[in-house]
N, C-alpha and C positions, 0 to 999 in steps of 0.2 A: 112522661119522660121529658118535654121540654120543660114544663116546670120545673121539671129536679136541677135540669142543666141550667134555666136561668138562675134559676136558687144558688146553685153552688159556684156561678159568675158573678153575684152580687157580694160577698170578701174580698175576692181580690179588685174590685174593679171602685169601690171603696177604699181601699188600701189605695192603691194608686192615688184615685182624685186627692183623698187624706194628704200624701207625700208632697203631691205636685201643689195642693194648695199651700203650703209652706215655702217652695219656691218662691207662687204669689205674691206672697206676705212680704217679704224678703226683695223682692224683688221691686217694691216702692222704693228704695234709696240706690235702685241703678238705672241706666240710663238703656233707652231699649227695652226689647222683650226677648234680647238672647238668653238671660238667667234663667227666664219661664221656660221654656223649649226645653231647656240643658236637663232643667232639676225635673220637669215632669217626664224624657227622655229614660234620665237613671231610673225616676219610681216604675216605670211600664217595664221597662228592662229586667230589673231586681226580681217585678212581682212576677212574671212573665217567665223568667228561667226557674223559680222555684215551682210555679205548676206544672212547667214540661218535663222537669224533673223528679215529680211526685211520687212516682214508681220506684224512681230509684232509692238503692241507701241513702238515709240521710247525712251519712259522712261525704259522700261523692260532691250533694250540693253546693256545699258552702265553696269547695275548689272550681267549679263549672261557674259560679255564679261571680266571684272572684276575678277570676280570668275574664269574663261579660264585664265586669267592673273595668278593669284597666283598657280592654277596649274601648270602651265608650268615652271615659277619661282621654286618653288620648286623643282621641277625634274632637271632644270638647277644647281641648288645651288647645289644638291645632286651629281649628275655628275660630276660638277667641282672638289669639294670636295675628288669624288671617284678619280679622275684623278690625282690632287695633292696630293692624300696620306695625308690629314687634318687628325689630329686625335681627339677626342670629337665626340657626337654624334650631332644629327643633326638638333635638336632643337638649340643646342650652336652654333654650325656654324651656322645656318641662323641669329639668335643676333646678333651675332659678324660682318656678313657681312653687318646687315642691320643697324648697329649703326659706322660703318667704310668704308663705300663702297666707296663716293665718296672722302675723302684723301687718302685711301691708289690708289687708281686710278691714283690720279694724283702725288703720290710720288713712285708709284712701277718704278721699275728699268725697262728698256729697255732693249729685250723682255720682255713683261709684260707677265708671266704666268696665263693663265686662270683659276683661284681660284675662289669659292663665293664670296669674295669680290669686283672682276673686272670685273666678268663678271653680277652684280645683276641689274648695273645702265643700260649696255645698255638692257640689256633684257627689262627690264622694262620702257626703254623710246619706245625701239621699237613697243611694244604691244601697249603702248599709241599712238605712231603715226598712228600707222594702225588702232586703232580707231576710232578715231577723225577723220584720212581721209575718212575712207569709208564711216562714217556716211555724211560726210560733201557731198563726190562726187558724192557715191551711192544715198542715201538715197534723200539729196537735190537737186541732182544731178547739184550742181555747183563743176564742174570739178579742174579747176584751183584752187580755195580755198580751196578742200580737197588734195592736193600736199603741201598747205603751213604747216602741219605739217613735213611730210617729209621730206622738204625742210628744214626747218628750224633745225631736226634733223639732217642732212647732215653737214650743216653749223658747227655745234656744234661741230659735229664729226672729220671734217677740221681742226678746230681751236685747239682742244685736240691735235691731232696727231701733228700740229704744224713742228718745221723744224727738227723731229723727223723721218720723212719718206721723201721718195721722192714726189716729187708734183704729186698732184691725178689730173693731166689734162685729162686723160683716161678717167678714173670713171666720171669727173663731164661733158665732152662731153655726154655719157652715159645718166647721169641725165637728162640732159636736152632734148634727144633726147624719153626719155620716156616720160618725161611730154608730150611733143607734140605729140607725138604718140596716147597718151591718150585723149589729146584737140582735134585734128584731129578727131579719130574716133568715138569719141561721140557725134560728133557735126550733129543733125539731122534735115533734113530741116522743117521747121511749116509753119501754112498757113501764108499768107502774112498779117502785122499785118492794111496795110491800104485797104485791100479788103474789098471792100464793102461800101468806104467813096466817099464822092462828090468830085469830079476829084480835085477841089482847096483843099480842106483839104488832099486828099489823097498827094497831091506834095507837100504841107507843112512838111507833116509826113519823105516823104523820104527824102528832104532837110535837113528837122534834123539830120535823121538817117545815112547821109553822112556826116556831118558837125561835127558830135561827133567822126564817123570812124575818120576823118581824122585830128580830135586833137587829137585824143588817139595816131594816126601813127606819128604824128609830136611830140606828148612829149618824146614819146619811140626814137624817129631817133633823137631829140637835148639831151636826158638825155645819148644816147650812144656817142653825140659828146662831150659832156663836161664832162663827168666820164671817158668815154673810155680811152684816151689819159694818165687820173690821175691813171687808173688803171694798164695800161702794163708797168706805165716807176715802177711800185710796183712789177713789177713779179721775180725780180732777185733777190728779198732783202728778208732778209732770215725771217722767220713768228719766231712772238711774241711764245714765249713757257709760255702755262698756269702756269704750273708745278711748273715756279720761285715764283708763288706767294704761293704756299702752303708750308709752313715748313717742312721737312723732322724729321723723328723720331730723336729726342735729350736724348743726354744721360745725364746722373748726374757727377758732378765732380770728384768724381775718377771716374768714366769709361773716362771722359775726359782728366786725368790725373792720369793713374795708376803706375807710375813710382813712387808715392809716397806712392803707397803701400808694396815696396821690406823691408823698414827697419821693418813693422811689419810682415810681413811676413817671414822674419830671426829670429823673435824672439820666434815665433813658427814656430820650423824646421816641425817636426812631423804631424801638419795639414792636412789630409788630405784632397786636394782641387779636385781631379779631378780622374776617373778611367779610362784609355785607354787601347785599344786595335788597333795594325797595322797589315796592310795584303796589302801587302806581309811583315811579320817580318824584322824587320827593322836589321843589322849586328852589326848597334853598337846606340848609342843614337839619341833619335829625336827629333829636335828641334819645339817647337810648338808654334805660336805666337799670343798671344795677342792684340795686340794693337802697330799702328808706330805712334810715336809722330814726326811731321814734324813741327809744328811750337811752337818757343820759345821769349819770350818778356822780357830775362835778370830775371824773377822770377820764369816760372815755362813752362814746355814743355805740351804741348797737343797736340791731337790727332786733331782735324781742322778740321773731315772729313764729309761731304754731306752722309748722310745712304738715300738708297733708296729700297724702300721694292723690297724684289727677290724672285725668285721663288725657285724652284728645282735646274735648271741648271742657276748657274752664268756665266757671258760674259768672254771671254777669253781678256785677257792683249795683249799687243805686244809680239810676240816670242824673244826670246834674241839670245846669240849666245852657249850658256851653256848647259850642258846633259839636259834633261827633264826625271823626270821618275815621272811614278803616283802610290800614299799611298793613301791608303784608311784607315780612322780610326773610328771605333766606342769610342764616349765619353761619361762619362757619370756623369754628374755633381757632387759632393759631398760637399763640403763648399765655395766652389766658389760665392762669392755674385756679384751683379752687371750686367748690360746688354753684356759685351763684351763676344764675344763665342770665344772662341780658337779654332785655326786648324793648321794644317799645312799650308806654302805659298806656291802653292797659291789658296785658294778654288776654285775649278771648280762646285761643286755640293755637295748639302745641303739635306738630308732625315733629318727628326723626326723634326724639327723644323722649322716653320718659322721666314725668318732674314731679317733683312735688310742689306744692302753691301754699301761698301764705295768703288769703281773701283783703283781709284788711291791710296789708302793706302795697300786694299787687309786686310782691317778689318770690321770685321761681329756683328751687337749686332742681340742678341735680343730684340724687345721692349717692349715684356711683361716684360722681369728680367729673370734669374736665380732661379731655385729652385730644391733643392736637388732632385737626381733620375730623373731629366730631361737627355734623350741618344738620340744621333742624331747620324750620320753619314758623314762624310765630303770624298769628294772625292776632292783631291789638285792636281797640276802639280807640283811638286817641280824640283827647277832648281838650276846646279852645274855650277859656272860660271867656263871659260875656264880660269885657271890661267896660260895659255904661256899668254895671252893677255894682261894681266896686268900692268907687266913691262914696257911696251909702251902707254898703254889706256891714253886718254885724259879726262879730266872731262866738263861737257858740261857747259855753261854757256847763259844768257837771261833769260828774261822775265819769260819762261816756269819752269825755275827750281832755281825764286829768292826766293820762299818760304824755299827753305833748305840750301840755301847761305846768306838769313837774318843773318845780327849780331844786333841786338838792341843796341842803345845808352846804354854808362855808364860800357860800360868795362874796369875792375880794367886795370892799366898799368902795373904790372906783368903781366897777363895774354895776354897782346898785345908782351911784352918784349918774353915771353916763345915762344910764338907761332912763335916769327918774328927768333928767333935764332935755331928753331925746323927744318923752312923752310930751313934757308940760307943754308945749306951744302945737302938738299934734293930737286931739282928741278921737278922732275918726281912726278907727282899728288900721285902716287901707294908710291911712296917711302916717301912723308913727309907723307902719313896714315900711312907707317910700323914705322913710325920715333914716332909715336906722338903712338901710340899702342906698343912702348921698350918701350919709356919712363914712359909712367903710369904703367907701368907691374915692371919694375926693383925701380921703387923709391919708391914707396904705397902701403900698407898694406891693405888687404880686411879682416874685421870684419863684425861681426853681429850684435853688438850695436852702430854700428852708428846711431845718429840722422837722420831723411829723410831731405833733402834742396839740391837743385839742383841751388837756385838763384844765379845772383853776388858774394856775399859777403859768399855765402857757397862752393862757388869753391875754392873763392881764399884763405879761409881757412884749404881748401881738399889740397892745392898743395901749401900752404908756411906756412901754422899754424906749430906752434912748436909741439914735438912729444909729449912732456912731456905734452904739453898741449891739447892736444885733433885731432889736424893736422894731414895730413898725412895720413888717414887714414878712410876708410867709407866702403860705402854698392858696389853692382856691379851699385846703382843709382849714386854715385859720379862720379866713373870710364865712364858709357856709358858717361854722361851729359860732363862732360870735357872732351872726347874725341869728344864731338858732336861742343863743342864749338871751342876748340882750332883747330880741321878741318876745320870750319868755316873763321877761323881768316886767316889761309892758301890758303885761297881759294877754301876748299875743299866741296861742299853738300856734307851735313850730314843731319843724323836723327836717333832717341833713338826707339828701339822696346822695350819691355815688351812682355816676355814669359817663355815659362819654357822647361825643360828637361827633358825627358820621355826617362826611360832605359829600353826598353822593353817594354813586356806587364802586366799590374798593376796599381797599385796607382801613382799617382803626387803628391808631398806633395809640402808643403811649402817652404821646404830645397830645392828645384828643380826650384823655380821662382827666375829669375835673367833678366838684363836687357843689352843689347850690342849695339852698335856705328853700323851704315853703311854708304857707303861711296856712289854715284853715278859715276859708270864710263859709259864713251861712248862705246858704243857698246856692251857694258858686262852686264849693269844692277848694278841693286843695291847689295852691296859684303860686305857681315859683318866684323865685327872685333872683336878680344877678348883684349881688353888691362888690363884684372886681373893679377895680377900676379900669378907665377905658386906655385903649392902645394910646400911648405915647401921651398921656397927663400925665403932668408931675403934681405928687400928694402935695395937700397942704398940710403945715404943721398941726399940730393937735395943739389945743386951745389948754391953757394953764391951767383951765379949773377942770380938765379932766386927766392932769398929767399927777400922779401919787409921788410922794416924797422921795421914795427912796427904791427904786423899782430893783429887783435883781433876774436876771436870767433865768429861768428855770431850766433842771435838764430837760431832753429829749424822752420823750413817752415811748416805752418798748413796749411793743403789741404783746399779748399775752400767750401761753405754751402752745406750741405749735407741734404735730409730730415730728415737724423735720429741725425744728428751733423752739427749743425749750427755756424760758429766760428763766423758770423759778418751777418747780415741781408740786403738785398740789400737794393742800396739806394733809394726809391721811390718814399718816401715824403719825404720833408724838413720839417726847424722850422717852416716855415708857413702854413703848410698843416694842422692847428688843427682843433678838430672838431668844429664846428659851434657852438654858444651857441643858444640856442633853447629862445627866446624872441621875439616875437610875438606883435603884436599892441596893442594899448589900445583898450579895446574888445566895439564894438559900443551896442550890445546887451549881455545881462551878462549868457544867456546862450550858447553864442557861445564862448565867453570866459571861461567858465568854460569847455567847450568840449577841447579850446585849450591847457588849462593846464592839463587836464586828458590825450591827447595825448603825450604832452611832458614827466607827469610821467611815461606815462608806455614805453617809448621810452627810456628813460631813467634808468628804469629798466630794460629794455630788454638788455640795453648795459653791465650794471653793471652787469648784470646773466652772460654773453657772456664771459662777460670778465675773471670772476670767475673760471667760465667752464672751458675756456682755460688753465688758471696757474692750476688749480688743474689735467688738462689731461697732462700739460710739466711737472710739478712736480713731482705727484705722480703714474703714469702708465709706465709700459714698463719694459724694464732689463736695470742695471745700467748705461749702455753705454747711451740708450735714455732718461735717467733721465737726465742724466747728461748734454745732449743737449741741452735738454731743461732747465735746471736750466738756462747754457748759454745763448738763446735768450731770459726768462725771463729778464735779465741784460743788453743783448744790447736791449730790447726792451723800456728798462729804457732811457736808454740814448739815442735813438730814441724819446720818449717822450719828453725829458727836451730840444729838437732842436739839436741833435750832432749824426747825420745818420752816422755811421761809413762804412766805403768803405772795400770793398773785397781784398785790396792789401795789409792790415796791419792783421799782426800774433796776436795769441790770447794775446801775452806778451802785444804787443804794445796796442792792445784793453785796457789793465786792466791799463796801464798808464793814458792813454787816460780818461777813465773812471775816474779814481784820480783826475784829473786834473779840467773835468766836477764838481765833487760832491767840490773841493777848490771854486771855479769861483761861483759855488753856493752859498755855505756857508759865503765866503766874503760877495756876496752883501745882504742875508739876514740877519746874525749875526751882534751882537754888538760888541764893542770893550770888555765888560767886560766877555764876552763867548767865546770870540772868538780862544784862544788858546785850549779851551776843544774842539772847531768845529775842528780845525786844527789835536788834539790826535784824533779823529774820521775820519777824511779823511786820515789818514795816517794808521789807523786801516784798513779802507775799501779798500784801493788801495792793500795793502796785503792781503785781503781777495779776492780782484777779481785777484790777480797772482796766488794765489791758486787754483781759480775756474778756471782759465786757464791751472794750471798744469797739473789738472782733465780731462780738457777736452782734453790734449795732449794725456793722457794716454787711454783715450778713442780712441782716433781717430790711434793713433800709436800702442797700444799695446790690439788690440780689446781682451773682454772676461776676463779681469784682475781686472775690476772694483767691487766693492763688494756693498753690498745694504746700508752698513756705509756709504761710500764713496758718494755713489749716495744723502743721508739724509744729506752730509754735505755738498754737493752744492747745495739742493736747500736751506739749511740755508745760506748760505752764500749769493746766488742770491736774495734770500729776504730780510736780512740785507742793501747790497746795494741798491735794489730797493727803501727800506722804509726810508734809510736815506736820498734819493735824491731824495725823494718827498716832504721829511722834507723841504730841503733848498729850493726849491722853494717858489714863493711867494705864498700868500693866496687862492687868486682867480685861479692859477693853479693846485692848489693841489686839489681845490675843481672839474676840471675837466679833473684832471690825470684817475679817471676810469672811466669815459663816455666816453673816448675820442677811436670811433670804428678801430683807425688805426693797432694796432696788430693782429685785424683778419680777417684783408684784404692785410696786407703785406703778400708778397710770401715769402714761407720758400726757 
């Protein structure tokens, strides 16, 4: 009798170890051994309510076992929850984890902290395995078949970890060693199935019964000789990582590019954006940073970086060779918009929030946003690079660091001239940085009404424009960018940070965000540089052989579509992408034809409400800034319409030329000759009407908070003057399906 009872202990208690060992497995890319507890928890539970249940129907189980299920789950979430310091209660964290479990799973950062969201999926796969097995192996008692959930969990769980860990050959000897463990000792002998047949049937029977043996052994020993050999020459090669194929959290244009927000934020000094507090108190100012923009494409610099959801404790960088000392700061949001979280470099540890991290930049958003009286805590390693090193450091060069050695086609030839004549008398990498950081510092003026433009044709206006005319002179965004470029030209990585300066403990205003150059040296790390000039020098002139013949102003750079400010709408559709005209066969029976033009009209009224809808929510909701936006994609949505998809690389000016141009090209081929000079006073009316809504929309985007509800009332009249004159010149048959036509509220803003 005890042997029967250890016997018929030995499935489930196999099953289990089976289950919980995939937790294991699994549980190399988290941090802790809460995931083990959690997942081997479910399997004990799963397999555990299916044997006390064994008597009963087997419909009853799977609801008893269920219900066990969400228990447990919940106490899981709650724990997690309690562990990671989550803050909301706990109805909210379970939504949140149970509408994001599996992306943020395969986008958290390595270590994956054990949160309700990472650890919900396996809890819950595990409970269902050990369901389904025990039913299958217990209950059915085919052995082998109730291991294929398991099994097939295992598998899952392999492929997730991927070449993220080291190879689970341990564990999966292991696995298989249970399985048979469990085939083995369940296997009890029954009467003989040919006892009791006429001696010829009875040899027939075992004939068979050897003859199926010894295919089954002969498929298994040729499927090991033809796989086998496919399988080991696989074992060295590194495994598919799932993870490439999920998206990582994306941030919005300016978080992508916040360097274009220093000229508006000069223009309100006083803004408060941010409260800090340092411990240990910092001796003199501290520097805090935003956002590294490491790659540039000749128009505008971004930040390029992979965010992967983190936990509490972020992965440590490579040590350098520089002091390390660790700040701890409490922050605490105040007009700060946007996903990018500030801290000092370089975060080791995140309380009050969760973030996601970018490893190689050493920047943090959040993916929900920014919103006032949000306070976290960051705990940083900040590192003092060893300046004896300097002087000699080499800068590295390859493959590993051409992202911040990129120069982009289309460099003006001053700007190649400047740099070439910067190097020649500075050989040592340390000395053309200190070369190219006198030079901007003693020749250029730092203002606060600078225009923001970083591109081409805004540098070489920054460093050979005449003074009288606007040259010479910008934000700390012209200074980092031409110092990032002209190190480049040199041979030097570089890369543009955005941050601000904290004097102590208090407020961070807006007068406090500025932006600086850094250089990459070997061995030392990456070493800022300030090339503003100092308080109260006056520039020197720039030298004749680096002054270009005939220099012109370039416009101002509009940051790209924003959801609240839209300068140009991506490209998605073309002019061919129109809606379909809804025309239907000649109906064979005259009530199915009249069903199909009853659904055409109300199809068609649903478009024409929709559409309605939309212009009067861009029009008339929001604060003037968002009006104004909107007035803007009212107008490129026009010209989207008429076939002329405008691209994200042209500024709002060029849009409203552009725009002129469309509603001419129009107007030509509709008009006659005897109107045609009144069409021409009207497109030249409209093309200054849409530089106006351009201006609008600068001021919005540059000088947030200035805009007034006049202003807002006179962009969207202007947006609907152009819209309705350049429905005008189209022809008949389009105008008649310019509002049915559903593609403005399916393009993405």
């Amino acid at each position: 009798m005890p042997g029967r009872v250890l016997r018929a202990a030995v499935v489930p208690t196999t099953l289990v170890a089976a289950i919980g060992l995939t937790g294991v497995v699994l549980n190399r890319v988290y941090a802790g051994d809460l995931l083990t507890r959690l997942v081997c928890g479910a399997a004990l539970g799963a397999v555990l309510v299916s044997v006390a249940a064994r008597r009963l129907p087997s419909w009853l189980v799977a609801p008893l076992s269920v219900t066990a299920m969400l228990g447990w789950t919940g106490w899981s979430v709650r724990l997690a929850a309690t562990r990671a310091d989550l803050p909301g209660g706990f109805l909210d964290v379970a939504a949140d984890a149970a509408g994001n479990a599996v992306p943020r799973l395969l986008t958290a950062m390595i270590p994956v902290e054990p949160a309700p969201d990472t650890v919900l999926v396996p809890v819950v796969a595990a409970w269902l395995a050990g369901l389904a097995g025990a039913e299958v192996a217990i209950r059915a008692g085919r052995v082998l078949l109730g291991f294929l959930p398991a099994t097939a969990l295992y598998v899952a769980v392999v492929y997730v970890v991927g070449p993220n860990a080291a190879p689970a050959v341990g564990a999966s000897v292991v696995f298989a060693g249970l399985i048979a463990v469990a085939l083995a000792t369940a296997r009890t002998p029954g009467p003989d199935p040919a006892a009791g047949l006429a001696p010829a049937l009875r040899a027939a029977v075992r004939l068979r019964a050897a003859t199926v043996s010894a295919a089954g052994v002969a498929l298994v020993v040729a499927a090991a000789a033809l796989l086998g050999p496919a399988l080991a020459g696989r074992v060295d090669e590194r495994p598919v990582d799932p993870r490439r194929y999920v998206p990582p959290p994306r941030v919005e244009s300016l978080d992508e590019n916040p360097l274009i927000r220093i000229s508006g934020w000069a223009l309100e000094p006083q803004r408060k954006l941010l409260d800090v507090s340092t411990r240990p108190p910092a001796d003199g100012p501290t520097t805090i940073r935003l956002a590294v923009l490491s790659d540039y494409d000749g128009v505008t610099w971004r930040v390029g970086a992979t965010y992967r959801t983190a936990g509490r404790v972020l992965p440590a960088g490579e040590p350098g060779t520089g002091t390390v000392d660790t700040v701890r700061q409490e922050i605490t949001v105040a007009g700060l918009t946007g996903r990018l979280l500030p801290a000092v470099a370089t975060p080791r540890a995140v309380d009050g929030a969760r973030v996601a991290y970018d490893p190689q930049s050493g920047t943090l958003i959040r993916p929900e946003g920014l919103v006032p009286g949000l306070t976290y805590t960051v705990t940083s390693a900040r590192e003092r690079p060893d300046a004896n090193l300097l002087g000699t450091a080499d800068v590295p060069a390859g493959a590993q660091v051409a992202r911040v050695l990129r120069v982009p086609d289309g460099v003006p030839e001053p700007l190649r001239r400047l740099a070439t004549q910067l190097a020649e008398e500075n050989g040592a990498p340390y000395a053309r940085a200190a070369a190219v950081e006198q030079f901007l510092a003693e020749h250029y003026r730092l203002v606060a009404d600078a225009p923001s433009g970083h591109a081409y044709p805004n540098l070489e206006f920054f460093l050979f424009g005449p003074r009288n005319g606007g040259g010479q002179r910008g934000t700390s965004e012209q200074f980092a960018a031409a110092f990032a470029v002209l190190g480049r030209l040199t041979g030097l990585p570089t890369r543009v940070v955005v941050g601000f300066t904290a004097r102590g403990d208090g407020p961070v205003r807006a007068a406090d965000a500025y932006a600086w150059p850094e250089v990459l040296f070997t061995g030392v790390g990456w070493v800022p540089f300030d090339p503003l000039p100092r308080p109260d020098s006056a520039p020197r002139p720039v030298e004749e052989d680096f002054r270009p013949a005939a220099p012109s102003p370039p416009p101002s750079e509009v940051p790209e579509p924003t959801p609240a400010l839209s300068t140009t709408p991506p490209a998605v559709a073309g002019p061919g992408h129109a809606a379909p005209e809804h025309a239907g066969p000649v109906p064979v029976w005259l009530g199915a034809g009249a069903v199909g033009l009853l659904l055409v009209g109300v199809t068609l009224g649903v478009l024409v409400g929709c559409r309605r809808a939309q212009t009067r929510a861009r029009l008339a909701r929001g604060d003037p800034a968002t009006r104004v936006g909107g007035a803007w994609r009212h107008a490129t949505d026009a010209l989207r319409l008429s076939g002329r998809p405008v691209g994200g690389q042209l500024s709002a000016t060029e849009v409203a030329e552009l725009a002129g141009r469309a509603l001419a090209e129009d107007s030509g081929r509709t008009g006659q000759d005897s109107v045609r000079t009144g069409q021409d006073s009207g497109r030249t009316g409209q093309e200054a009407a849409l530089t106006e809504l351009a201006g609008l929309l600068n001021q919005a985007a540059f000088a947030p908070g200035t805009l007034t509800d006049a202003q807002a009332d006179r962009a969207r009249s202007l947006a609907e003057g152009y819209a309705t004159a350049l429905r005008a010149a189209r022809p008949r048959w389009r105008r008649l399906l310019w509002s049915v036509r559903p593609g403005p509220l399916r393009w993405p803003r």
